[in-house]
C-alpha positions as CSV (number, residue, x, y, z in Angstrom):
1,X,303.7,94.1,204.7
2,X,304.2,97.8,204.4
3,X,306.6,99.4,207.1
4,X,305.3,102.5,208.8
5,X,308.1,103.5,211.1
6,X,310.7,101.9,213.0
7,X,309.9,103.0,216.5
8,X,311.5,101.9,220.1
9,X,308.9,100.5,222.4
10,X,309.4,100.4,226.4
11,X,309.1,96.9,227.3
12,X,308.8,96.3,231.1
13,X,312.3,95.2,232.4
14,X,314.0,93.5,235.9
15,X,312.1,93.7,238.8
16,X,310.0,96.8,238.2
17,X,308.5,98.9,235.6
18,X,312.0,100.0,234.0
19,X,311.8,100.7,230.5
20,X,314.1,97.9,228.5
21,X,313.8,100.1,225.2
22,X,313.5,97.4,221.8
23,X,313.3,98.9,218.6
24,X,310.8,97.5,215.9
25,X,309.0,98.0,212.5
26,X,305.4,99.6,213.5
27,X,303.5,98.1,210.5
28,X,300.9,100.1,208.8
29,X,297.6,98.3,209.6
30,X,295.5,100.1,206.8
31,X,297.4,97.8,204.2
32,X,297.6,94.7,206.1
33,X,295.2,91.6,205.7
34,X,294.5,91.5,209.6
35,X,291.7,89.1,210.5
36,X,289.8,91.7,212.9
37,X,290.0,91.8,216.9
38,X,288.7,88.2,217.5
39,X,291.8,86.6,216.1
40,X,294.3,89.5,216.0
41,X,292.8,91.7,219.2
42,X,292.0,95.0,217.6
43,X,290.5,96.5,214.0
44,X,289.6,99.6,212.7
45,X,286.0,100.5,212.2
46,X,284.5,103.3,210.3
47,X,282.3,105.0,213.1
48,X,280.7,108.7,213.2
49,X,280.2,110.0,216.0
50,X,277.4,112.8,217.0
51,X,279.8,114.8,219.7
52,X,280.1,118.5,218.5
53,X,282.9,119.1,221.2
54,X,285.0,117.1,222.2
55,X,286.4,118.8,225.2
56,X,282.9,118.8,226.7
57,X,283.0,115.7,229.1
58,X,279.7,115.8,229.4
59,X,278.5,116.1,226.1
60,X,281.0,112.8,225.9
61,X,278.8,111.0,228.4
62,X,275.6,112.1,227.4
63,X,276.2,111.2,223.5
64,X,279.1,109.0,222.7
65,X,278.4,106.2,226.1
66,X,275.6,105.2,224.0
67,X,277.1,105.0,220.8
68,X,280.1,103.2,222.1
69,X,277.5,100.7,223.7
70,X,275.8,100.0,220.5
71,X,278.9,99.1,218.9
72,X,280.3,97.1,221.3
73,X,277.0,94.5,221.1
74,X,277.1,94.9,217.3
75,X,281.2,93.8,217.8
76,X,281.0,91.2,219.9
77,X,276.9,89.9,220.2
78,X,276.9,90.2,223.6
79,X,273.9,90.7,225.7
80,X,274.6,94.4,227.6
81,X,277.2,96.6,227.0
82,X,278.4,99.3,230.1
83,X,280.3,102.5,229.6
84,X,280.4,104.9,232.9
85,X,283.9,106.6,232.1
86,X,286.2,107.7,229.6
87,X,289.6,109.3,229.1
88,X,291.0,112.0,226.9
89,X,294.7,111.8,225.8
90,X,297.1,114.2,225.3
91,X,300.6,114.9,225.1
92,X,300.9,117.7,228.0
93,X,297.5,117.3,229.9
94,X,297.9,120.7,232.3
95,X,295.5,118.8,235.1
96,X,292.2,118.4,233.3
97,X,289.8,116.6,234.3
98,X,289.6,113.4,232.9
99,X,292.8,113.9,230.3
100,X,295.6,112.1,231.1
101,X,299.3,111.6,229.1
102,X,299.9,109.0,226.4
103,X,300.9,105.9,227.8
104,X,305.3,105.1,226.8
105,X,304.7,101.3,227.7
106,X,303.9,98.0,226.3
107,X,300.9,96.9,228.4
108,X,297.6,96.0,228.4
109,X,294.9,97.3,231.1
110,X,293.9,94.2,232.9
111,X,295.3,91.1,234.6
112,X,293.8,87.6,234.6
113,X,291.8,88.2,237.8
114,X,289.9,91.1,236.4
115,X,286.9,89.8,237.1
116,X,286.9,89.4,240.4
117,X,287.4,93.0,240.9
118,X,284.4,94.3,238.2
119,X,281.1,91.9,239.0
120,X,280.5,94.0,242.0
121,X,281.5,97.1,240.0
122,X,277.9,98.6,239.7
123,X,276.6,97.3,243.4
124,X,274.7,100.1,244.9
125,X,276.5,102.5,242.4
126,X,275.6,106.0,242.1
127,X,276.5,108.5,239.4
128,X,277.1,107.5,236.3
129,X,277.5,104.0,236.7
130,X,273.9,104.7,238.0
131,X,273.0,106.2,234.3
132,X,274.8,103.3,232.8
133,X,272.1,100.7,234.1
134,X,269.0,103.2,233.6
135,X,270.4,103.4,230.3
136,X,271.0,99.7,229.2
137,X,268.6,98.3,231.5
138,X,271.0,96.1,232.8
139,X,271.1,95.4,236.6
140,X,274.1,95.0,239.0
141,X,273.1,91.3,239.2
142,X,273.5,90.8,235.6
143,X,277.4,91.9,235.8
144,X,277.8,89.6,238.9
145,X,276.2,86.6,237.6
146,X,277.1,86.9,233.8
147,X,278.5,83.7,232.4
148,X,281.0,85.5,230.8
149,X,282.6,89.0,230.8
150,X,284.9,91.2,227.8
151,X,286.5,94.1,228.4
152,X,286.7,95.9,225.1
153,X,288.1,99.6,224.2
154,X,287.9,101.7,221.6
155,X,290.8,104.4,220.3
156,X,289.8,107.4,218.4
157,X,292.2,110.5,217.3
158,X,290.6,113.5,217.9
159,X,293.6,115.6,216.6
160,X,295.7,116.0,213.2
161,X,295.6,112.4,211.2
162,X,299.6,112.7,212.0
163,X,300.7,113.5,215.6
164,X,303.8,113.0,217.6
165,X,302.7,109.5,219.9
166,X,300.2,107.7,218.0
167,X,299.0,104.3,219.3
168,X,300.4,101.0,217.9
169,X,298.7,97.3,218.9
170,X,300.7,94.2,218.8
171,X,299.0,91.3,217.2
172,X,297.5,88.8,220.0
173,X,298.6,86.1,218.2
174,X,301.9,86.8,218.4
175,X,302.1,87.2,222.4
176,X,301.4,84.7,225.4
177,X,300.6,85.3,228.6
178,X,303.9,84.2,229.6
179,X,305.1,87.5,229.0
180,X,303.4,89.5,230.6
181,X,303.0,90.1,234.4
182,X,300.6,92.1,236.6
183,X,301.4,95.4,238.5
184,X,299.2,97.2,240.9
185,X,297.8,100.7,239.0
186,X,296.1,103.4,240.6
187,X,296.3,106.3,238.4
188,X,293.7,105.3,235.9
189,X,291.2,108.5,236.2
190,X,287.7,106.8,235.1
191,X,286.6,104.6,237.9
192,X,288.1,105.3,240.8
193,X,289.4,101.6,241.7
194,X,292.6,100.4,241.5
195,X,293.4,96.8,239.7
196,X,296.1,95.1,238.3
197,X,297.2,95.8,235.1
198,X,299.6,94.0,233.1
199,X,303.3,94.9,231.6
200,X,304.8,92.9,229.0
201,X,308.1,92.0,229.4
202,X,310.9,91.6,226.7
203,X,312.2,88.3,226.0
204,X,313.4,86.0,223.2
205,X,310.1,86.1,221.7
206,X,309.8,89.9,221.6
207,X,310.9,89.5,218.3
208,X,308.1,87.6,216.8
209,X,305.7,90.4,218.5
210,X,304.1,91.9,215.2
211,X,303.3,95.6,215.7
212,X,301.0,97.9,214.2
213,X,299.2,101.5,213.9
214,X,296.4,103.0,211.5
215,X,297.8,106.4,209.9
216,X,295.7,109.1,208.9
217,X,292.6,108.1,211.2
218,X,290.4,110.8,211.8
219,X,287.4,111.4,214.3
220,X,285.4,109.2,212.1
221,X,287.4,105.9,212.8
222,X,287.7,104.0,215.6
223,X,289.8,101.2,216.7
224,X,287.9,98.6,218.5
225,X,290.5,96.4,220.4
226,X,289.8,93.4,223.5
227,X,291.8,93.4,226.6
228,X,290.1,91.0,228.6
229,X,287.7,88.2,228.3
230,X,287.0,85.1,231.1
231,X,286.5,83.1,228.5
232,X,290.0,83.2,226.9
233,X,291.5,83.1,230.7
234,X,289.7,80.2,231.7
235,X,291.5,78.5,228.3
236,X,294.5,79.8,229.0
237,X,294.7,81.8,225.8
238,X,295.8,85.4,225.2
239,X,292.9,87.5,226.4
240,X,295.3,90.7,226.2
241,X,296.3,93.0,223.2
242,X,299.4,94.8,224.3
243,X,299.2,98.4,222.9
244,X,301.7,101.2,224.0
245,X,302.0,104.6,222.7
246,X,305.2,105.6,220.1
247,X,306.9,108.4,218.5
248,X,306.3,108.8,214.9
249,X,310.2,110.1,214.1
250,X,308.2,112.5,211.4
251,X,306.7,114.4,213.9
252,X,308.5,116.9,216.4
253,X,307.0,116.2,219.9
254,X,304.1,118.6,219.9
255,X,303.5,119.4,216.6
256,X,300.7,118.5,216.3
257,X,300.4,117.1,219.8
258,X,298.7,113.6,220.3
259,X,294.9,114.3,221.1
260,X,292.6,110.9,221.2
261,X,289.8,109.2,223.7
262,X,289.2,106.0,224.8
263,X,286.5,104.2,226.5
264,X,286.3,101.1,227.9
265,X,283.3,98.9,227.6
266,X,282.1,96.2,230.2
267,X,280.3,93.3,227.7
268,X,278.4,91.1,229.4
269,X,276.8,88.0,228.3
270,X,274.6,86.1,230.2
């Protein structure tokens, strides 16, 4: 395995959030034999996208919801897939709209409940979670009825193919629920509600976590990753990839500043 960086990751700690700082090899992920996000949690894909500019939020909803969509059922074979949000990264974010800063912590977005607070997610919805039904043609009864729900994202850099606070994902094989526990979060800026999302904690097994980033990606890639699935809960499996943001030590902070978007997709299969 090829060694990208040695980087130190803020592991939740004591009774709070509290950073408990552990330093580990971020492995390159472009050079190792990973198995893909059903087994590992997260792989790169090679995705175009049609978005001229970036910045134009809009232009983000009315062209890359879609796209995102039709990956996620070609990903995963599910039945409908639902975007109505999405968030733009960056390392100083100066109050727009829907950019936020990278996140310094090993988590993943959801806790094991999750569903209970997303089947009645689009009941009488307005907005764009309006557009996402007229656009899919599913209906609000389909997400509260579905026999089982994923939560998938999808990472892409939208700056230089080496920034200051890339993204690293730790290998869901590697990590069990165990370790992680849920905290309340309200600063998410797509959606509007707030949930439980989960911190991983560092223990004796944070040394068989295996970590790892994609270098060089560009606005053609995208890394596809799960972070919740009722099916995996109900089995008591990992339904969680832990990701958390990391300075590359050949990069000053800033130059070239992290700029990326994500967008989570609701998969539903009925």
């Amino acid at each position: 395995m090829t060694v990208f960086c040695q980087a130190r990751l803020n592991y939740a700690g004591g009774p709070g959030l509290g950073g408990e700082g552990v330093e580990v090899d971020i492995l390159d992920g472009r050079s190792a034999r990973l198995p893909g996000w059903r087994q590992c949690g997260f792989e790169l894909v090679e995705r175009p996208s049609a978005v001229v500019d970036w910045d134009d939020d809009e232009q983000i909803a009315e062209v890359h919801y879609a796209e995102t969509e039709e990956l996620a059922r070609l990903l995963t074979g599910c039945d409908f897939a639902l975007v109505s949000d999405h968030v733009r990264r960056r390392a100083v974010p100066q109050g727009e709209g829907r950019a936020q800063a990278p996140v310094h912590l090993v988590h993943s977005d959801f806790a094991a409940d999750y569903d209970q607070v997303i089947r009645t997610a689009y009941r009488d919805v307005k907005g764009r979670g309006a557009a996402t039904l007229a656009r899919t043609g599913a209906r609000s009864e389909d997400v509260e009825s579905a026999r089982r729900l994923m939560m998938m994202q999808f990472w892409r850099n939208l700056g230089a193919p080496r920034m200051d606070y890339p993204i690293a994902f730790c290998d869901a094989r590697t990590v069990t629920p165990a370790e992680a526990r849920p905290f309340r979060y309200n600063g998410y800026v797509a959606g509007g509600r707030s949930f439980d999302a989960l911190a991983v904690e560092g223990t004796a097994r944070t040394a068989e976590h295996r970590w790892y980033t994609f270098p060089e990606m560009t606005a053609a890639e995208v890394v596809a990753f799960r972070t919740y699935d009722t099916e995996l809960v109900a089995a008591g499996a990992t339904w969680f990839t832990p990701h958390s943001a990391f300075h590359d030590p050949g990069v000053q902070p800033g130059r070239p500043g992290r700029t990326s978007v994500e967008l989570r997709v609701m998969s539903l299969f009925l």
